[in-house]
VORO-882204 format. One record per residue: residue in one letter; x, y, z of N, C-alpha, C, CB in turn. Coordinates in pm, whole numbers, padded with zeros to 5 digits, always signed. Glycine has a CB too. Layout:
BEGIN
AXYZXYZXYZXYZ;...
! end
This chain:
BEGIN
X+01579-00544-02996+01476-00548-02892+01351-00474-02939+01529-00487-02759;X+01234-00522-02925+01104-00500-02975+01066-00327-02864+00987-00678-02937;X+01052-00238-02963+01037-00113-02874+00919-00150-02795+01016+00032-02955;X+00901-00025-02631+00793-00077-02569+00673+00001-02618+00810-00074-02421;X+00528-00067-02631+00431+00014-02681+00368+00113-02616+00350-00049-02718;X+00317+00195-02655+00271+00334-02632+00176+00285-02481+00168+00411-02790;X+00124+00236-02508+00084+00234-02351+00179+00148-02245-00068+00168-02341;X+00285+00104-02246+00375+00080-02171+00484+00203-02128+00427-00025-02232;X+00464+00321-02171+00539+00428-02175+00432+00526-02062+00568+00484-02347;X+00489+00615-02000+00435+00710-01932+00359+00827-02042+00554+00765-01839;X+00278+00930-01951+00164+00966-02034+00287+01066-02118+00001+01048-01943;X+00244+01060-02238+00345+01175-02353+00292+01338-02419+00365+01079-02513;X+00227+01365-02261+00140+01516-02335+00046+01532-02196+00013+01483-02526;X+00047+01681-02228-00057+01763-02101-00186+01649-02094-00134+01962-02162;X-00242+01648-01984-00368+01552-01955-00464+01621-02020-00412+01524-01798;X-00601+01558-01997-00735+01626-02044-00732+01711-01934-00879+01535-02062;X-00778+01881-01974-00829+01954-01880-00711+02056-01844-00882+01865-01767;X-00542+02055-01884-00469+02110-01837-00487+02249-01874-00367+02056-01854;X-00412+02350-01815-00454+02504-01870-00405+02513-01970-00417+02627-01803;X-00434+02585-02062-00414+02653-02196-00259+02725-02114-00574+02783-02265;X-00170+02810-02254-00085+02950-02233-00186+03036-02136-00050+03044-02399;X-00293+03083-02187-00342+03212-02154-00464+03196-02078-00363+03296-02271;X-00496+03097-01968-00554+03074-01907-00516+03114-01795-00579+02987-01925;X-00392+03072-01755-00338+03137-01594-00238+03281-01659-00202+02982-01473;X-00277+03402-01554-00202+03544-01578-00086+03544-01476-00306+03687-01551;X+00000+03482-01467+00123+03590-01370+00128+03731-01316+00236+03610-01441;X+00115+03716-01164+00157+03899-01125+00246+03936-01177+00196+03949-00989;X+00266+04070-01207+00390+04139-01262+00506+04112-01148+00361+04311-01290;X+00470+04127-01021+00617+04135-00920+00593+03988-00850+00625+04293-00776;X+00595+03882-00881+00607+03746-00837+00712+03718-00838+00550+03658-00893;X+00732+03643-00716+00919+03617-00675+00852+03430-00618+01026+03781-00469;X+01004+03365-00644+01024+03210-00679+01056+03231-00542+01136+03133-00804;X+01006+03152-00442+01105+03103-00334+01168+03030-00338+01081+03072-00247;X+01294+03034-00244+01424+02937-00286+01475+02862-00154+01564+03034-00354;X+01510+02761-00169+01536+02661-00026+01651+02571-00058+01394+02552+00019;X+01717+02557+00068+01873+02518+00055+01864+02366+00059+01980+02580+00186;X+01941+02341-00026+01996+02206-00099+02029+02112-00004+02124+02225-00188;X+02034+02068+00110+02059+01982+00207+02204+02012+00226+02021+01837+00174;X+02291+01986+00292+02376+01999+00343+02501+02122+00217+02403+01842+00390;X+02459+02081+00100+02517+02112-00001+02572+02248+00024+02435+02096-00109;X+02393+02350+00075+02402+02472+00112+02329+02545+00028+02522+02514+00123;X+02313+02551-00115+02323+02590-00244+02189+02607-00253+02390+02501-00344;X+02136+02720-00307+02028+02772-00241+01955+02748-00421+02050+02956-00143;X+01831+02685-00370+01779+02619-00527+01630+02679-00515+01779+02409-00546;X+01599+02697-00631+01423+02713-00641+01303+02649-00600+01387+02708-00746;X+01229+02628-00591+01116+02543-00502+01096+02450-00612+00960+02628-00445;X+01054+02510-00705+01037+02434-00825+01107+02411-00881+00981+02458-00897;X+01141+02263-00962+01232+02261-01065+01184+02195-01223+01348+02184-01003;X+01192+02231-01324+01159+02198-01448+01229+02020-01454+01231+02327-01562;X+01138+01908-01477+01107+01843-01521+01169+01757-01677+01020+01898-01501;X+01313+01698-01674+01367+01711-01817+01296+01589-01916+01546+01695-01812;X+01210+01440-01873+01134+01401-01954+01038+01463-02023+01099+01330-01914;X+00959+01593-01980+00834+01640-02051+00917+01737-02150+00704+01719-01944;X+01087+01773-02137+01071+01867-02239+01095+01825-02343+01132+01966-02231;X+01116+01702-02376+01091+01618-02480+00974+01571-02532+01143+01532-02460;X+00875+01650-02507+00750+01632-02537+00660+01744-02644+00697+01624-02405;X+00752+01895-02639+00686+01970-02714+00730+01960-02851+00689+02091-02667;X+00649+01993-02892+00621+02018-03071+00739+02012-03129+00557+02167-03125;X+00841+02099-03107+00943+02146-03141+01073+02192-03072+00902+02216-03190;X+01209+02192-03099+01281+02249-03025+01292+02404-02965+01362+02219-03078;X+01221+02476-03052+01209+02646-03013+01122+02607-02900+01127+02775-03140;X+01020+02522-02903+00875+02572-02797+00932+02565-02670+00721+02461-02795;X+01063+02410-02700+01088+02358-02552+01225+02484-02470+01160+02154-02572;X+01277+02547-02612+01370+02655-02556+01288+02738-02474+01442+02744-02665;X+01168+02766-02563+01068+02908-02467+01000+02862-02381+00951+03001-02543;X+01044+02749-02285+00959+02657-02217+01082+02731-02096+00939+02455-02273;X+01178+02667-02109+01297+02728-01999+01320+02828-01995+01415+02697-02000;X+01358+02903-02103+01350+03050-02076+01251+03151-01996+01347+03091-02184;X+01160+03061-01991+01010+03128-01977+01015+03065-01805+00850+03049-02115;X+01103+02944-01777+01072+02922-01619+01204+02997-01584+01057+02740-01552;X+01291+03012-01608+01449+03084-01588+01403+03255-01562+01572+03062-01768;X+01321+03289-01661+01297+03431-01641+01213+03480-01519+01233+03479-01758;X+01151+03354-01483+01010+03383-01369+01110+03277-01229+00782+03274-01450;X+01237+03257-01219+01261+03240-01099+01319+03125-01095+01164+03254-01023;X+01297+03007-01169+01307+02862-01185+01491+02844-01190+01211+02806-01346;X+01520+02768-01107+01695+02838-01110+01732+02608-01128+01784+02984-00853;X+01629+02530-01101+01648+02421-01091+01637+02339-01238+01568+02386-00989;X+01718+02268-01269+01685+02224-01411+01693+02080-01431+01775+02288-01510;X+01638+01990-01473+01612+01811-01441+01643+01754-01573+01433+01755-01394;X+01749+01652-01568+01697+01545-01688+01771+01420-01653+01737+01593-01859;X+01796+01394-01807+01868+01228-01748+01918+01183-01938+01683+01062-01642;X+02032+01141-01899+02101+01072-01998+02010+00984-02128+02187+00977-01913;X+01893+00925-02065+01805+00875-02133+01622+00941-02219+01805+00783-02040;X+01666+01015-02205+01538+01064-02163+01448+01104-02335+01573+01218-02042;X+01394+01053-02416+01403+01066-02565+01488+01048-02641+01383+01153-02602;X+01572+00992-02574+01711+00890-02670+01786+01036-02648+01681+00814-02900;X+01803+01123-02556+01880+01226-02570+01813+01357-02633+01987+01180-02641;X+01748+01354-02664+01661+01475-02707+01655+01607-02616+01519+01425-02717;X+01617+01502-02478+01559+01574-02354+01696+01690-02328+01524+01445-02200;X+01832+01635-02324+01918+01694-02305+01990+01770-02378+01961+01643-02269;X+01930+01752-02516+02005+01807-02648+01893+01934-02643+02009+01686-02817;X+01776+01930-02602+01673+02115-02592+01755+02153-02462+01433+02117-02545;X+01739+02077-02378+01826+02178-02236+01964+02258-02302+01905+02045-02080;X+02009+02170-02328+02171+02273-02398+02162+02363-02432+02252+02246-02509;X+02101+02320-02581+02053+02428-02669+01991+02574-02584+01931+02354-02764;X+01905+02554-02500+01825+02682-02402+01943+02736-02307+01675+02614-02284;X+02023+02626-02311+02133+02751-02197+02243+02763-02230+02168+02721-02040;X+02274+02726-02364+02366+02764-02450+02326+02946-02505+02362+02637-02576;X+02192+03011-02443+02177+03142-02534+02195+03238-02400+02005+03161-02636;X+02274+03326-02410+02273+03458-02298+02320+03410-02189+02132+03527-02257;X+02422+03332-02162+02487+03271-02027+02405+03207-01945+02547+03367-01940;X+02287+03164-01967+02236+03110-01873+02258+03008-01793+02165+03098-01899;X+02287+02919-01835+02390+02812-01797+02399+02846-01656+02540+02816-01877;X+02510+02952-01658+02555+03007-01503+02468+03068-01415+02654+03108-01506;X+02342+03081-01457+02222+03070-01362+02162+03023-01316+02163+03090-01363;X+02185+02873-01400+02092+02702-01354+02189+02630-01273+02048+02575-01508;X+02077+02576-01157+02160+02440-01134+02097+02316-01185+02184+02414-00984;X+02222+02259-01294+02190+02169-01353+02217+02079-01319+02206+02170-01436;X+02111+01938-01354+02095+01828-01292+02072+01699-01414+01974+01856-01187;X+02187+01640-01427+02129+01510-01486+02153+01340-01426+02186+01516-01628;X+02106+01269-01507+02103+01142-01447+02154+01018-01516+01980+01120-01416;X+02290+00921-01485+02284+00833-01578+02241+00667-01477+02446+00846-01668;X+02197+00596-01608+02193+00464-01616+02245+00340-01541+02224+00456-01704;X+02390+00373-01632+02518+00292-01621+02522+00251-01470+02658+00381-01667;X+02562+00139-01432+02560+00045-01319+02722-00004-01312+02443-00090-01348;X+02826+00044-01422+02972-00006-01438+03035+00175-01422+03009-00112-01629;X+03145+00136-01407+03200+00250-01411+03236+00322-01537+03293+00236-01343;X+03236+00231-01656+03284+00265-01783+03151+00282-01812+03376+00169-01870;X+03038+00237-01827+02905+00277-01853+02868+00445-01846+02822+00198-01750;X+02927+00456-01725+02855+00569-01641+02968+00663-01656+02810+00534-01471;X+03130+00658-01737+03185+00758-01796+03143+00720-01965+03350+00767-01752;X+03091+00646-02000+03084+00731-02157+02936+00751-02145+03136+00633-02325;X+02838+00723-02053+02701+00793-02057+02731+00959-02007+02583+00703-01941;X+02755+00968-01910+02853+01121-01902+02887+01178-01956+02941+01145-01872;X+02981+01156-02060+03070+01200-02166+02945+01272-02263+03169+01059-02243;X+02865+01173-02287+02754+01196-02416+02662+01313-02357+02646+01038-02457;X+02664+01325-02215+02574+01462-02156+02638+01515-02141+02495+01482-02051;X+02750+01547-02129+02802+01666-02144+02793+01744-02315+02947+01638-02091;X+02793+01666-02400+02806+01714-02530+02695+01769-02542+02835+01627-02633;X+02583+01699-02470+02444+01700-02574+02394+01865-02471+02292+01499-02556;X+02449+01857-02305+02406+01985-02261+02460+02091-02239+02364+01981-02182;X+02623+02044-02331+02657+02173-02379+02740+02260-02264+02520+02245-02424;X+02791+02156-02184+02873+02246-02075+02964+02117-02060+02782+02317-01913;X+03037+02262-01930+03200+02106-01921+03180+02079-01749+03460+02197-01965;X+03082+02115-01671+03050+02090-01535+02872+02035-01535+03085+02246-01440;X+02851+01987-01479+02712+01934-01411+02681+01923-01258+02692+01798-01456;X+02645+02019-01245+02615+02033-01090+02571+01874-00994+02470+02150-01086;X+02448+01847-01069+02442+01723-01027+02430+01615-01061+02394+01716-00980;X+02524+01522-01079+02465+01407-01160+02401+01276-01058+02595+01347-01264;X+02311+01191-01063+02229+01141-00990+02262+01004-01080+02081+01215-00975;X+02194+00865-00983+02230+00738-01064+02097+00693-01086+02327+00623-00990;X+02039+00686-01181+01887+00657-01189+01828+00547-01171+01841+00680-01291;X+01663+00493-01178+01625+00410-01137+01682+00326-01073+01583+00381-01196;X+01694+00366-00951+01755+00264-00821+01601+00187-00780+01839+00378-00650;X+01603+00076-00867+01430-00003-00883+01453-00147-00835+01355-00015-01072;X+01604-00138-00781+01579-00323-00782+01705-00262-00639+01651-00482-00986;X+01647-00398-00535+01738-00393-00467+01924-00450-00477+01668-00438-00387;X+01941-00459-00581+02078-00509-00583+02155-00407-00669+02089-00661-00642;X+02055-00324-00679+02124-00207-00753+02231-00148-00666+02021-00091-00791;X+02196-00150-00561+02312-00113-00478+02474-00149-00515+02281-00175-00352;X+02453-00297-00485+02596-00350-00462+02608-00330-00606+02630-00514-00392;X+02577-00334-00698+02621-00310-00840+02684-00186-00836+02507-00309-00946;X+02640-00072-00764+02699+00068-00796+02839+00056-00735+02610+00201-00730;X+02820+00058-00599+02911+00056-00496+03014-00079-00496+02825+00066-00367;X+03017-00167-00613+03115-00282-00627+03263-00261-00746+03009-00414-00680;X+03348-00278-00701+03487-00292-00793+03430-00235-00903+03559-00451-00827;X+03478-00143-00968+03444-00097-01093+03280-00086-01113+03510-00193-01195;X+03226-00010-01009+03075-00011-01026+03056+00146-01051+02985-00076-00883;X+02961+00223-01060+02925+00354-01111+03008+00452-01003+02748+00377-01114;X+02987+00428-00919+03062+00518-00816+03134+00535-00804+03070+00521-00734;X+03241+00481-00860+03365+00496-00908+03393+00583-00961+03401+00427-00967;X+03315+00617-01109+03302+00682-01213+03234+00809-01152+03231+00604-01322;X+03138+00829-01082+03125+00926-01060+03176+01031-00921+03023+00908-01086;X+03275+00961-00864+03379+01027-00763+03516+01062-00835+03411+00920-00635;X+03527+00969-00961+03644+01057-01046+03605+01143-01072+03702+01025-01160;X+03496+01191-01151+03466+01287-01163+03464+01392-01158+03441+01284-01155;X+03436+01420-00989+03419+01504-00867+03514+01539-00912+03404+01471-00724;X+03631+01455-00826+03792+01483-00812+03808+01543-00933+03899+01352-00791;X+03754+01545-01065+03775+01628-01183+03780+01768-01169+03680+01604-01272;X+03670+01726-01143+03625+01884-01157+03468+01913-01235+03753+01966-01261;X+03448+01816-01225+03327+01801-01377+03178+01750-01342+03387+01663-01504;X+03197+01749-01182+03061+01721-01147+03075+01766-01015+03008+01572-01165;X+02993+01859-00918+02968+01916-00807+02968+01810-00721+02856+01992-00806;X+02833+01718-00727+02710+01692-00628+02663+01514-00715+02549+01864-00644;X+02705+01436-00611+02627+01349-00630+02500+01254-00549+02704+01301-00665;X+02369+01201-00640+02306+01154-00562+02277+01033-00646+02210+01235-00509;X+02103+00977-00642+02071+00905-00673+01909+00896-00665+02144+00838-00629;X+01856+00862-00768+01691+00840-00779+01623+00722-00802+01640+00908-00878;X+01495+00728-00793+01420+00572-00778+01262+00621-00773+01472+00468-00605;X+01152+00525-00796+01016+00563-00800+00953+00402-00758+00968+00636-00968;X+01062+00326-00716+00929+00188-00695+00952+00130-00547+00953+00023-00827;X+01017+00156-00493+00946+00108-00302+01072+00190-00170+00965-00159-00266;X+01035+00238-00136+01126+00286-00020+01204+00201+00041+01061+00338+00080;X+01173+00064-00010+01267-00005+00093+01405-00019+00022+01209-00159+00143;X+01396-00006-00134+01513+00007-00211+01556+00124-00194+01503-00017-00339;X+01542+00193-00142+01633+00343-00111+01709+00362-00011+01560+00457-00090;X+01608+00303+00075+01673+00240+00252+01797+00163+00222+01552+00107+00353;X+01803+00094+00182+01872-00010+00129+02005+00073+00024+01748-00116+00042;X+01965+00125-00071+02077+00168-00114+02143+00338+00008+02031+00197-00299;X+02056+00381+00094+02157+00465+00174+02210+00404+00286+02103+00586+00220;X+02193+00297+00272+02266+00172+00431+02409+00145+00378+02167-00039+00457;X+02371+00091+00193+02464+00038+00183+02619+00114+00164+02422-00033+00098;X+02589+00296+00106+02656+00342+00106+02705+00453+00221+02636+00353+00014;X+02638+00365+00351+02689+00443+00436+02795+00323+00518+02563+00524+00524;X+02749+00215+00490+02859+00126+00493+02978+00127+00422+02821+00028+00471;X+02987+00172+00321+03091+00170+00252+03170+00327+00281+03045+00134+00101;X+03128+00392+00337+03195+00538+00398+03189+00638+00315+03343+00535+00434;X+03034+00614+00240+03027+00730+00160+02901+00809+00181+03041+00694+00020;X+02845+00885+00146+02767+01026+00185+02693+01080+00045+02889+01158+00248;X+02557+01007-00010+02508+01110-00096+02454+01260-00059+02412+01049-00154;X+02517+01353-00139+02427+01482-00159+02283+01497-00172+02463+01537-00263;X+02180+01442-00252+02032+01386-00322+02040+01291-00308+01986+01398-00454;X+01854+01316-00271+01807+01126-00338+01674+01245-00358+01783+00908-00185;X+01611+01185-00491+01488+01234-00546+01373+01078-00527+01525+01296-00732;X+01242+01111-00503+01206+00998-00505+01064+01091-00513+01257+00883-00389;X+00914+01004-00539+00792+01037-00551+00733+01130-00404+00721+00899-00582;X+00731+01257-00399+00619+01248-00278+00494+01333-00349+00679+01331-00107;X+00403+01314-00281+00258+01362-00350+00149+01266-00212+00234+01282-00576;X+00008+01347-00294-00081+01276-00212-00151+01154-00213-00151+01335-00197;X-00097+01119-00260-00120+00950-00287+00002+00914-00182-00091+00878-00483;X+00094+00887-00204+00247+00831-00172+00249+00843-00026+00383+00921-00245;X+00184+00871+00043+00176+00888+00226+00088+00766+00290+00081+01055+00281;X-00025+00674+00141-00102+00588+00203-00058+00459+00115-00260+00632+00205;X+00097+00447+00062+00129+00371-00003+00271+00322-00067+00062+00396-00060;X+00348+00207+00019+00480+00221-00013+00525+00394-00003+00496+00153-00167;X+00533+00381+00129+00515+00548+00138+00672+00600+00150+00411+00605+00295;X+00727+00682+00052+00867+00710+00034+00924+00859+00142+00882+00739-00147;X+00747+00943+00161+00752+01043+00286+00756+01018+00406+00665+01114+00294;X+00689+00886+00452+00725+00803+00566+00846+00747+00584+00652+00710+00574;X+00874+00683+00521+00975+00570+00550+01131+00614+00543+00951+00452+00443;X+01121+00695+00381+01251+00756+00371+01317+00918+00403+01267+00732+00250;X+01211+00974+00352+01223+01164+00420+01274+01152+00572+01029+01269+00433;X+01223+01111+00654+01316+01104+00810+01401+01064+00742+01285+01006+00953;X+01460+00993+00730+01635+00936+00716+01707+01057+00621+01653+00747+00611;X+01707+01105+00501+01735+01226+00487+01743+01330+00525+01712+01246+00447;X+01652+01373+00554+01677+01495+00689+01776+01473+00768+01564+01510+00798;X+01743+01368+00869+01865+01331+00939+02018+01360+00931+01861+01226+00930;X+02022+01272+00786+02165+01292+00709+02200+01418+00667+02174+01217+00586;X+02078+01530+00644+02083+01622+00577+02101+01616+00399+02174+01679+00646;X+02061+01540+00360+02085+01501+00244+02006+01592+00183+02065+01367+00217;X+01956+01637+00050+01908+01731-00009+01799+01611-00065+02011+01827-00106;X+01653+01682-00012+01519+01632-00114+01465+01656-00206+01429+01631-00086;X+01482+01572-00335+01433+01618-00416+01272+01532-00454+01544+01626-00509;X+01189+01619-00453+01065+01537-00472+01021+01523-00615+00952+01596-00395;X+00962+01451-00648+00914+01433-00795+00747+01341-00761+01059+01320-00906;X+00743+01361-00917+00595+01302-00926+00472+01333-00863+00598+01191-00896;X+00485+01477-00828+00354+01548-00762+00209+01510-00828+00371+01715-00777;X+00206+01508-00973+00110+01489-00996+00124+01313-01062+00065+01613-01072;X+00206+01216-01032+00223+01106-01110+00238+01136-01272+00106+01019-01080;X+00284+01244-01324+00254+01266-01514+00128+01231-01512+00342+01157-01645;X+00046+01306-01419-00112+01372-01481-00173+01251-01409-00152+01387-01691;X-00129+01162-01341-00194+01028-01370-00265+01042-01246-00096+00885-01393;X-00219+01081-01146-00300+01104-01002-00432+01198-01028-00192+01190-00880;X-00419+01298-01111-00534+01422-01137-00666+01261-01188-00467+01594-01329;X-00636+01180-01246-00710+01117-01327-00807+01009-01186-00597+01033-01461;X-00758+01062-01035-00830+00991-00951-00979+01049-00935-00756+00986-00825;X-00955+01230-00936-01025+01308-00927-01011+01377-00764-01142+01248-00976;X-00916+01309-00682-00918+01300-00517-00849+01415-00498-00846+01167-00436;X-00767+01522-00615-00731+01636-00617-00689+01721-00700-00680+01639-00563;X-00640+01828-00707-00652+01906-00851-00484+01906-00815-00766+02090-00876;X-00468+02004-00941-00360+01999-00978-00243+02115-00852-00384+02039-01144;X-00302+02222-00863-00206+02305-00784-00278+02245-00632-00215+02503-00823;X-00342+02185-00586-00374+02133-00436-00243+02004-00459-00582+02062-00403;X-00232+01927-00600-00112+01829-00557+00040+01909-00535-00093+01707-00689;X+00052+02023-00589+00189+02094-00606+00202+02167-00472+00197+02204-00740;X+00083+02218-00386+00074+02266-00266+00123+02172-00169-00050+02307-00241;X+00086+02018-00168+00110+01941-00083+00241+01933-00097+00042+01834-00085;X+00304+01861-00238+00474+01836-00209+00552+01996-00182+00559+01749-00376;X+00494+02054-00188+00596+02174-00151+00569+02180-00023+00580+02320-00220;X+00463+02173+00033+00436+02143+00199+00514+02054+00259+00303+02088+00233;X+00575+01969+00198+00697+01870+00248+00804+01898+00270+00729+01783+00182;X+00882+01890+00361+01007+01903+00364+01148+01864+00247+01011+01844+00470;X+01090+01915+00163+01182+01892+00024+01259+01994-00028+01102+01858-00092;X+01399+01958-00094+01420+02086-00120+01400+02171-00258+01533+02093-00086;X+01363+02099-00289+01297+02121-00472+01166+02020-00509+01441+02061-00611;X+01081+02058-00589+00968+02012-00638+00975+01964-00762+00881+02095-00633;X+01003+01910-00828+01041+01890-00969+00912+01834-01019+01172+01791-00993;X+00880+01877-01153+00742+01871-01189+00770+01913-01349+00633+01980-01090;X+00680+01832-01404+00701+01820-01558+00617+01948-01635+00638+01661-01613;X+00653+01998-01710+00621+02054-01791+00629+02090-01957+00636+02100-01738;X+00541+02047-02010+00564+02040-02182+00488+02134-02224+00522+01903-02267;X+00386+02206-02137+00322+02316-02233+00355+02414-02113+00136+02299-02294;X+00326+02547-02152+00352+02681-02150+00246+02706-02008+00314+02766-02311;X+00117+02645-02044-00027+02634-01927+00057+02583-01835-00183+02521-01957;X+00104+02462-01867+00113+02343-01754+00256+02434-01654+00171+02138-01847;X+00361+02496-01714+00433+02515-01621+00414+02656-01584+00557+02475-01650;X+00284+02781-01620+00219+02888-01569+00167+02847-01458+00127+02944-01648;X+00121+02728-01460+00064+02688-01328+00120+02634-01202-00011+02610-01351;X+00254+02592-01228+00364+02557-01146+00420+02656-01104+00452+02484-01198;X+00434+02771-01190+00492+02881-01107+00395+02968-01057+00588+02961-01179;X+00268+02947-01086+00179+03038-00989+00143+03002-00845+00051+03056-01050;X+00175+02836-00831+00143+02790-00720+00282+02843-00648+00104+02632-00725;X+00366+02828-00705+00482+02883-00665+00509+02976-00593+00532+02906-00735;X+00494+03078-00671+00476+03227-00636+00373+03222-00485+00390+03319-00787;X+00259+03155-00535+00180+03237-00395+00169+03098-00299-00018+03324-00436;X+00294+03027-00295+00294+02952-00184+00259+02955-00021+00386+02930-00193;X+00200+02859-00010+00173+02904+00194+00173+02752+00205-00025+03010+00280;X+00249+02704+00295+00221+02535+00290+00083+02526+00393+00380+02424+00366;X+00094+02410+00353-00045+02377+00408-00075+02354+00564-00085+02254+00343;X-00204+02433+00608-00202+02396+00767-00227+02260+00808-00306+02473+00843;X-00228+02210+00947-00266+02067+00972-00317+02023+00941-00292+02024+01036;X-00457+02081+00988-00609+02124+00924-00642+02037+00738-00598+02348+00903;X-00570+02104+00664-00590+02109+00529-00546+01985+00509-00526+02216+00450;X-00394+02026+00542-00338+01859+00503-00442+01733+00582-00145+01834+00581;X-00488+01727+00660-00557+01589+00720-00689+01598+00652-00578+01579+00903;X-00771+01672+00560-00855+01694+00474-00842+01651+00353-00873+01795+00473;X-00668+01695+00288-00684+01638+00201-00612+01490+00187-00662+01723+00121;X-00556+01422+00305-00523+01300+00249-00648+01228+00334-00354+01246+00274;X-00711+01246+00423-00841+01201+00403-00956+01154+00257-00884+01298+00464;X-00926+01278+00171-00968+01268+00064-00948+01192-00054-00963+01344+00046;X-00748+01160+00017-00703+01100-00104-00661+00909-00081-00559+01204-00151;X-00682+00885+00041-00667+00788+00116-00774+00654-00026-00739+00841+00307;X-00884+00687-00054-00977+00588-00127-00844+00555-00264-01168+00680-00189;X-00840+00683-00315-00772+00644-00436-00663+00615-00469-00780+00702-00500;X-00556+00637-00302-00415+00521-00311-00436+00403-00327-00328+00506-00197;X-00502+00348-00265-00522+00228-00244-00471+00117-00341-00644+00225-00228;X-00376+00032-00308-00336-00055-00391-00198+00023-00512-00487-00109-00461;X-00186+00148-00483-00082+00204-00552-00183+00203-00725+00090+00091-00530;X-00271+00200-00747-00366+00219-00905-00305+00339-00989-00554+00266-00876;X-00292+00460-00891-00290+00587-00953-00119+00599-00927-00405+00715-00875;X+00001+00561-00875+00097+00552-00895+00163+00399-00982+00128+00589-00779;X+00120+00406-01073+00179+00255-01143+00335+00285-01176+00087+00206-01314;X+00423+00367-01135+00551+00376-01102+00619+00250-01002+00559+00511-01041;X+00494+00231-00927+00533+00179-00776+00490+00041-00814+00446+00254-00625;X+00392+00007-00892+00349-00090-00946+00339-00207-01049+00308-00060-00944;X+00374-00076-01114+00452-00174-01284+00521-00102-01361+00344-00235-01411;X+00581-00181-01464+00730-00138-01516+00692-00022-01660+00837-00314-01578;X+00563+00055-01619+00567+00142-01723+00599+00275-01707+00462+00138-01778;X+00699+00261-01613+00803+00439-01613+00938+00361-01556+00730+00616-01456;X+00930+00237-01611+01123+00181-01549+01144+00171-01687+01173-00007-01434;X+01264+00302-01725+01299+00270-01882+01393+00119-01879+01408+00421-01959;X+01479+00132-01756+01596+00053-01767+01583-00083-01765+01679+00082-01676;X+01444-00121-01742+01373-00285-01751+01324-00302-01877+01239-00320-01648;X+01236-00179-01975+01284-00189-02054+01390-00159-02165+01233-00193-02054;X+01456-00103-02128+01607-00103-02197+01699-00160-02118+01667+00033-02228;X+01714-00290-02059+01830-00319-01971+01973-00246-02016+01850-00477-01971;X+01998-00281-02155+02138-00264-02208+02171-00121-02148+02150-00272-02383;X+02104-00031-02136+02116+00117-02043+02162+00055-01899+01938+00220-02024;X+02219-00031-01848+02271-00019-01759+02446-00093-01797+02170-00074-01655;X+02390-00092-01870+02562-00227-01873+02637-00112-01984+02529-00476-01988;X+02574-00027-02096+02644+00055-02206+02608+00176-02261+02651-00009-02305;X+02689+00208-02324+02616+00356-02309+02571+00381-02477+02747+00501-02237;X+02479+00265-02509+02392+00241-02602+02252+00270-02592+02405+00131-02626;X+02190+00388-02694+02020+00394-02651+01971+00295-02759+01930+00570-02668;
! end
């Protein structure tokens, strides 16, 4: 299969304009706030590190002193996915909490593919090696992008299978499931598995300020979670830089808003040292936003949803690895 080209891939590096290391200073006594996991209980960081961007730095040391550096300042949430740089992404996570027990300080989170049940135990199998532990707090079923993804999971020998043995193992806490292209496929996959008499822990999906005036996943789907109590995980605050590129808001005004959401983690990419100083400074001196602010700023940001331009997640297939890599759903081949 013909690899996809560089501009069919999501952005691969800090945007124009991001902070330097030594541009943003940390207070000496800054504390992470922490908010409970949806029904789970499990009390998680606001923020969580981002496991596609840590496949993005220079080197494996930078991306170790990338976690260490959010682990030491509070960051207790940790993100990736079975696919994520052909495994790379998960082979620096290991490596970083393979040093000084840390491990047992993160809650770790990965994500597979696989749509079969045998898919989705030897994609498993291979994250566990690559992150270096024999439990995974959470494993999630990724790009839930097509509506029939459902009955694929939840059918005779479909992923869910595989990942409720699991459980019963011992070898995975918490399961959910993620997606970035229309709320109505999410709707859809928590109908179907509430028909079938089952109960996800997570669902991660886009919220930001764009995403409220467009295929809106804070409208449509956040009520229904809550409800369930399901645990929110938000992603794509800033689209990977791509929303900053509207100009309709800056960067810690987009990280202010999704933390202003009823979510229980923020997950947000980080490949340089600037980029995630600035995630934890918004962090640190969090205040969500008053009415006031918020109706100011999606006022502001209302021109540049429009048509979903600045979320092309929602739009086109250049952040669906698994459309282009189908075989990632059927094997546990990168």
């Amino acid at each position: 299969m013909t690899p996809p080209k560089e501009s069919d891939l999501p952005p691969q590096g800090p945007m124009p304009g991001a902070p330097g290391e030594n541009d943003i200073q940390l207070p000496k006594a800054g504390k992470m706030p922490m908010r409970t996991l949806g029904r789970t209980g499990v009390q998680v960081s606001l923020i969580g590190i981002g496991g596609y961007h840590l496949g993005m730095p220079r080197d494996d040391a930078e991306a170790t002193r990338i976690v260490h550096f959010a682990m030491d300042h509070g960051v207790t949430f940790l993100d990736n996915c079975w696919d994520y740089h052909d495994g790379k992404s998960e082979e620096r996570m290991g490596r970083a909490l393979s040093d000084g027990g840390r491990r047992q300080k993160a809650f770790l989170m990965t994500k597979l593919d696989g749509r079969t049940a045998q898919a989705a135990t030897e994609q498993l199998e291979q994250s566990f090696k690559r992150l270096k532990t024999d439990v995974i707090d959470l494993v999630q079923i990724h790009e839930v992008i097509r509506l029939n993804d459902a009955e694929r999971v939840f059918s005779t020998g479909g992923a869910i299978e595989a990942l409720i043995a699991a459980k019963k193992e011992g070898k995975l806490r918490f399961i959910g499931f993620t997606g970035h292209k229309d709320p109505a496929i999410h709707l859809h996959m928590l109908e179907t598995a509430k028909q079938r008499g089952f109960a996800f822990d997570t669902v991660q999906m886009p919220i930001n300020v764009l995403d409220i005036h467009f295929k809106s996943f804070e409208k449509n789907v956040l009520p229904v979670l809550r409800e369930r109590g399901i645990g929110v995980l938000g992603m794509k605050p800033m689209g990977a830089g791509i929303i900053l590129e509207s100009g309709a808001a800056t960067a810690p005004e987009c990280l202010r808003y999704a933390m202003s959401a009823p979510t229980s983690v923020v997950i947000t990419g980080c490949e340089t040292m600037g980029v995630l100083k600035q995630a934890i400074a918004v962090a640190w001196a969090f205040k969500p936003l008053t009415d006031r602010e918020r109706e100011a700023l999606l006022a502001r940001t209302a021109a540049a949803a429009a048509n979903g331009r600045f979320e092309p997640f929602k739009t086109s297939e250049q952040f669906d690895g698994t459309s282009q890599h189908p075989r990632w759903l059927e094997t546990a081949q990168l």
